[in-house]
N, C-alpha and C positions, 0 to 999 in steps of 0.2 A: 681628492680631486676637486676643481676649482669650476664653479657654477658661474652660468651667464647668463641672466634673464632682462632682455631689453626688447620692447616694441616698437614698431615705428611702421605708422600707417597713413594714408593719406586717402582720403575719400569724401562723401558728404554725408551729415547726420540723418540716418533715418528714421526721427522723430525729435522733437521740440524735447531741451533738457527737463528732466526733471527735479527740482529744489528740496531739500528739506534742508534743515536743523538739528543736529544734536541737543539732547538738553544743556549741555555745556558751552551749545552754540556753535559750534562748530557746522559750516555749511556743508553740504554734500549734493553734489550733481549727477545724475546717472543720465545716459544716452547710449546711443548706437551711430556707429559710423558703418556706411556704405562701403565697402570696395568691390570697383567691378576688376575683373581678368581677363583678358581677350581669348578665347580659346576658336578652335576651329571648329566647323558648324557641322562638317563630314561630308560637306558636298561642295569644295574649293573656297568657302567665304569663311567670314570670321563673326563670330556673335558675341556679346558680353555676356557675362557670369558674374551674380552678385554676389558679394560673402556680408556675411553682417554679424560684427562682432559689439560686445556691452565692454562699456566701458562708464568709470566714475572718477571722478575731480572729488576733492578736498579742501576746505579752506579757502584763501582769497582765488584760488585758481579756479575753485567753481561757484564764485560769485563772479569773478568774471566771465567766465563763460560763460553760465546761464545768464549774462545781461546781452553778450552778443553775439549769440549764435541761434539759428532755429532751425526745426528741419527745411534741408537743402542743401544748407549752406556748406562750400567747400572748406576742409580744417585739414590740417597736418596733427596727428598727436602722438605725442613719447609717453611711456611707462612703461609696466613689467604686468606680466602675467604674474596671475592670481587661484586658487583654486578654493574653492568654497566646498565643504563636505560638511552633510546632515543626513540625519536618518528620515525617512519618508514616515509622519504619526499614522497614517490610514494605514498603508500596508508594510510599512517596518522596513523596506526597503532602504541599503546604503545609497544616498544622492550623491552628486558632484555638478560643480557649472564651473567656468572659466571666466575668469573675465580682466579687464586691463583696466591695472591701478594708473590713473595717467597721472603725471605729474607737470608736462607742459601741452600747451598747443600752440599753434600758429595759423597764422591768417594765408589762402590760398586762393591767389589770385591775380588779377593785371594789376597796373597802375590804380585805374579807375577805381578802386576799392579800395585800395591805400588813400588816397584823398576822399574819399568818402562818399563819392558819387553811389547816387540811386540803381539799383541793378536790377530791381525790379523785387527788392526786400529791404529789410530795417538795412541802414548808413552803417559801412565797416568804423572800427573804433578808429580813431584819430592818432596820429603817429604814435607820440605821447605814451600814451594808454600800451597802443601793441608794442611798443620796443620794452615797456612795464612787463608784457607778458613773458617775454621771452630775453630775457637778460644772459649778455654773451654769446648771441647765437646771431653772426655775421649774415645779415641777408634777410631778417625774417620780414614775413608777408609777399615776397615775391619772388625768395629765391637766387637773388642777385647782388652784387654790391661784395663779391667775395667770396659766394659761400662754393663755389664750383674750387676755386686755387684750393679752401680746406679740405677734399673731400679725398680722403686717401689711395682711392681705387679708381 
């Protein structure tokens, strides 16, 4: 039988990336993305619902992100679920956590953020840079320019 393990969420970080290094050098970014859900509130209205899922970057992917993103900021990001398994040392307990190997992101937003205007945070990255980010991927940072004809459904 044939496995599918593919992510795709769209939120904002809730919390500033965090950096390290491998001894080999290798960079590594870990963060959390926001998603809210609209759900009904029980008395005719609707409220949001936040989920908050970890996720980490690898290599030039999380040296760039950790240079332009902090928490708030809205991001698009692909990867695959991950499952982490360890035994607990104080009480022997088997652990597990989840989490999403990302391998791309994208920039989520109007115009004004694609030309780099002020939002009231650090300047979105320069065309340049983000079309760098996302290679082959019709529309990135705004969603447009194509990517609605690709989308099979």
């Amino acid at each position: 039988m044939a496995s599918y393990n593919r992510v795709i969420l769209m939120g904002n970080l809730a919390r500033d990336p965090e950096t390290r290094q491998t001894q080999s050098g290798l960079a590594i970014a870990r963060s959390a993305i926001a998603v809210n859900e609209r759900v009904s509130d029980g008395q005719g209205g609707w409220k949001d619902e936040a989920s908050f899922f970890n996720f980490v970057f690898f290599g030039k992917q999380a040296e760039s992100f950790s240079r332009l993103f902090q928490k708030g900021k809205a991001i698009l990001i692909e990867g695959r679920l991950r499952e982490d398994k360890w035994q607990d040392k104080e009480s022997g307990q088997n652990r597990s956590k989840v989490e999403i190997v990302a391998d791309r992101w994208f920039f989520v937003g109007g115009r004004g953020e694609e030309r780099g205007e002020d939002h009231g945070g650090e300047r979105s990255a320069p065309a340049p840079e983000r079309a760098a980010s996302a290679p082959g991927f019709p529309g990135a940072g705004d969603f447009g320019g194509g990517f609605a004809d690709d989308v099979p459904f």
